[in-house]
DRENDO-1510 file (C-alpha; in Angstrom, 1 decimal, always signed):
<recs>
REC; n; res; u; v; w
REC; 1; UNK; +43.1; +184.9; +164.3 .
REC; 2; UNK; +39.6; +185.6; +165.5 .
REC; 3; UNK; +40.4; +189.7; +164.8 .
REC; 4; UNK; +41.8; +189.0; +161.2 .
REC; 5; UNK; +38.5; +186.5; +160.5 .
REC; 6; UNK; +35.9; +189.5; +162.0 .
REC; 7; UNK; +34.8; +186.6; +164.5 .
REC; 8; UNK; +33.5; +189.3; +167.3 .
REC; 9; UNK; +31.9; +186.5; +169.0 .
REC; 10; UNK; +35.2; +184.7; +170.2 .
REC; 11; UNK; +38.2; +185.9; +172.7 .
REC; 12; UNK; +41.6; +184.1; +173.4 .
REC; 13; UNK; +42.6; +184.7; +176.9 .
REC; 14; UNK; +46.3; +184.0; +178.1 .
REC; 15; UNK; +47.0; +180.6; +180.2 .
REC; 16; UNK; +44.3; +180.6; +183.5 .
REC; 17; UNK; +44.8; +179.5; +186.8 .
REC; 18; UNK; +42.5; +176.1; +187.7 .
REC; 19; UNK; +40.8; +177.9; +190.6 .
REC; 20; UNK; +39.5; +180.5; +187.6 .
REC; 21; UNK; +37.7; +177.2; +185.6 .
REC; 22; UNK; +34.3; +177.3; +186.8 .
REC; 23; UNK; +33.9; +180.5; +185.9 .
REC; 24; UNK; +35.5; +180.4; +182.8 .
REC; 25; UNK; +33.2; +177.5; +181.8 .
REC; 26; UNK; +30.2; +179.5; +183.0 .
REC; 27; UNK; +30.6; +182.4; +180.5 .
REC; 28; UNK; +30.1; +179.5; +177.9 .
REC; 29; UNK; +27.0; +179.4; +176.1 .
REC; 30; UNK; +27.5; +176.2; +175.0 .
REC; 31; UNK; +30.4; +173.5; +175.6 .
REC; 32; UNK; +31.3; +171.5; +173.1 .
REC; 33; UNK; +32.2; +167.5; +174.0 .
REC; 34; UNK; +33.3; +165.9; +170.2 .
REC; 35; UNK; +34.1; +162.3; +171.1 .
REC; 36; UNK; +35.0; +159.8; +167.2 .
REC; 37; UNK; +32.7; +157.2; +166.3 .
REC; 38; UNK; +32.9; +154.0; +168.7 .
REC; 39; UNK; +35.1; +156.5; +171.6 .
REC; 40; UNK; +32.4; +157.6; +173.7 .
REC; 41; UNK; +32.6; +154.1; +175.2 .
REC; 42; UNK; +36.3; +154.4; +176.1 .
REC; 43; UNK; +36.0; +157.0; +179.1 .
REC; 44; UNK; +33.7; +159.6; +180.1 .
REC; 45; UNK; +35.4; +163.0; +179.0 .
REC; 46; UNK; +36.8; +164.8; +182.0 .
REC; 47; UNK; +36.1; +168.6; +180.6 .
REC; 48; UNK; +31.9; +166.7; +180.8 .
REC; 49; UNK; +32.1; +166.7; +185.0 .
REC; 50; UNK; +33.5; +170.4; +185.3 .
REC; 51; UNK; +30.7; +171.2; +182.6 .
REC; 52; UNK; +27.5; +169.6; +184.3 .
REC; 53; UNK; +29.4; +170.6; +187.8 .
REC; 54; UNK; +28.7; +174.8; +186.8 .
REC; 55; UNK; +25.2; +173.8; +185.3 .
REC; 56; UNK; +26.8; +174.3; +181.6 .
REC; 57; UNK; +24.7; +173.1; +178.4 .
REC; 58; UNK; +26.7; +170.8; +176.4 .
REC; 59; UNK; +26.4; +169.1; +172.7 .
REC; 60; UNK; +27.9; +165.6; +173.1 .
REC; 61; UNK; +28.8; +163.9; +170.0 .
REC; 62; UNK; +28.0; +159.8; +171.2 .
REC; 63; UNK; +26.0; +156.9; +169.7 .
REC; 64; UNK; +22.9; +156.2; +171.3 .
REC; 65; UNK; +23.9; +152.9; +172.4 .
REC; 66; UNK; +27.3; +154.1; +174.3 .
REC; 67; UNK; +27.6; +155.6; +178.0 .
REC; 68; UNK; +27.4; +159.1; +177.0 .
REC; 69; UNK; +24.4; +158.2; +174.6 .
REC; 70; UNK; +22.6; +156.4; +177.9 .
REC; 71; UNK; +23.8; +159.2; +180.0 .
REC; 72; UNK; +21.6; +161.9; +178.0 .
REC; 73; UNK; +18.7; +158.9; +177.2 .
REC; 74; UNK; +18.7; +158.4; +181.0 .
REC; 75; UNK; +18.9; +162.2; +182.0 .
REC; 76; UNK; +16.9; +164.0; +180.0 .
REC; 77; UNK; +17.7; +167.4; +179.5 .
REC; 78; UNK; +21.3; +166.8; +180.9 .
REC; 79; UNK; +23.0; +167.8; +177.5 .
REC; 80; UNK; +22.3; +167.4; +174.0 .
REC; 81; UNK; +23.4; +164.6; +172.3 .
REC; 82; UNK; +24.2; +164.2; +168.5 .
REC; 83; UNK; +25.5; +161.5; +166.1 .
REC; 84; UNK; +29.0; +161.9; +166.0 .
REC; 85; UNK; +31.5; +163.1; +163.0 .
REC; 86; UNK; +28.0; +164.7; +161.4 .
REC; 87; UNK; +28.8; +168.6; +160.9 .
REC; 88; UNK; +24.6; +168.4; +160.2 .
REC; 89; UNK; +23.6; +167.1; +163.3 .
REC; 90; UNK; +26.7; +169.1; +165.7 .
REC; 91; UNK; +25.6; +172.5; +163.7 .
REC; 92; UNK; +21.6; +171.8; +164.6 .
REC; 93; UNK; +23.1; +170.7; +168.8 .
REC; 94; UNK; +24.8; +173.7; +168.8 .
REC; 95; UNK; +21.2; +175.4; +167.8 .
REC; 96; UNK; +19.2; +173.7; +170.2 .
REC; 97; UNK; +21.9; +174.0; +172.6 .
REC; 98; UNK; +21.7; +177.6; +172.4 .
REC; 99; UNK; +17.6; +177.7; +172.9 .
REC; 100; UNK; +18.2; +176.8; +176.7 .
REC; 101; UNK; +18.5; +178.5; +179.2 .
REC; 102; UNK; +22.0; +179.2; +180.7 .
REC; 103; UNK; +22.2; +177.7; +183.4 .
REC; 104; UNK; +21.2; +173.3; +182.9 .
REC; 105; UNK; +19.5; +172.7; +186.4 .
REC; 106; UNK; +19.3; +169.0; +185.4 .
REC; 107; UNK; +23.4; +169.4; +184.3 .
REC; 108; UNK; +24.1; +170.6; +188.0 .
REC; 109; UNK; +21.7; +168.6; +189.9 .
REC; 110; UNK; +23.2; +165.3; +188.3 .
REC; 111; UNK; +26.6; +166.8; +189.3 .
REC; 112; UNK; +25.6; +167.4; +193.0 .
REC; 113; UNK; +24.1; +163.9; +193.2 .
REC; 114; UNK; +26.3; +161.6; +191.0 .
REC; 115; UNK; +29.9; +163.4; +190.8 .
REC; 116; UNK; +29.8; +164.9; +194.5 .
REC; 117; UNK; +33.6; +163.3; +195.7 .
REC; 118; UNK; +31.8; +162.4; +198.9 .
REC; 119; UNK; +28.7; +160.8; +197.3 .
REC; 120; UNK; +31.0; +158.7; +194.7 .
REC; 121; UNK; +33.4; +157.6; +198.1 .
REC; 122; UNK; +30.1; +156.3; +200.1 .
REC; 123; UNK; +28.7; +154.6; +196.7 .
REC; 124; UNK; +32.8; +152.9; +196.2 .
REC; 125; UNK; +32.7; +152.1; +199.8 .
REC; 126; UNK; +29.0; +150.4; +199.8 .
REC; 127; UNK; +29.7; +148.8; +196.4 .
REC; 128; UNK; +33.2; +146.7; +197.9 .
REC; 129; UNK; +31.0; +146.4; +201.7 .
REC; 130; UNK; +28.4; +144.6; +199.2 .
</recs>
């Protein structure tokens, strides 16, 4: 598809092994995470932890008011967030997306402090302890 379009810029690779996705996701320029009007709320998008895990620069499509819109209010720098279903404001994310650099310090730091499996098992743990 991409070969009969003259899309040089994109590559279909067969099925990958899971142990091969954080450095798939590093060879990303940009990761997309397009959530519907009023979902952002519902759950915070999996594919989002491995992304801000490898330092990845995401375009999140959220409302300000929802997690993901608090998330990158909070955290600035930690993605770029854009009004969702808007092809204006995802085409001008991917652009300012693609103006940082590659690797998102704040994306990876938040990872290593929030997502960490240990550090989110002492916070469970002190949060039933009280």
């Amino acid at each position: 598809m991409a070969q009969q379009r003259g899309l040089r810029n994109m590559q279909f690779f067969p099925l990958q092994s899971y142990d091969a996705l954080p450095a798939l996701l590093k060879m990303g320029d940009c990761h997309l995470v397009v959530q519907k009007r009023g979902a952002a709320d519902a759950v915070l998008p999996s594919k989002l932890t491995n992304i801000l895990a490898v330092g990845g620069n995401a375009v999140i499509t959220a409302e300000a008011h929802t997690e993901l819109g608090q998330l990158c209010e909070t955290f600035p720098g930690i993605a770029v967030c854009v009004e969702p279903e808007s092809v204006e404001a995802l085409v001008a994310g991917i652009r300012q997306a693609l103006l940082l650099p590659k690797h998102n310090t704040v994306a990876r730091e938040y990872a290593e402090r929030t997502l960490d499996k240990e550090n989110v098992l002492r916070q469970f743990i002190n949060d039933i302890r009280g």
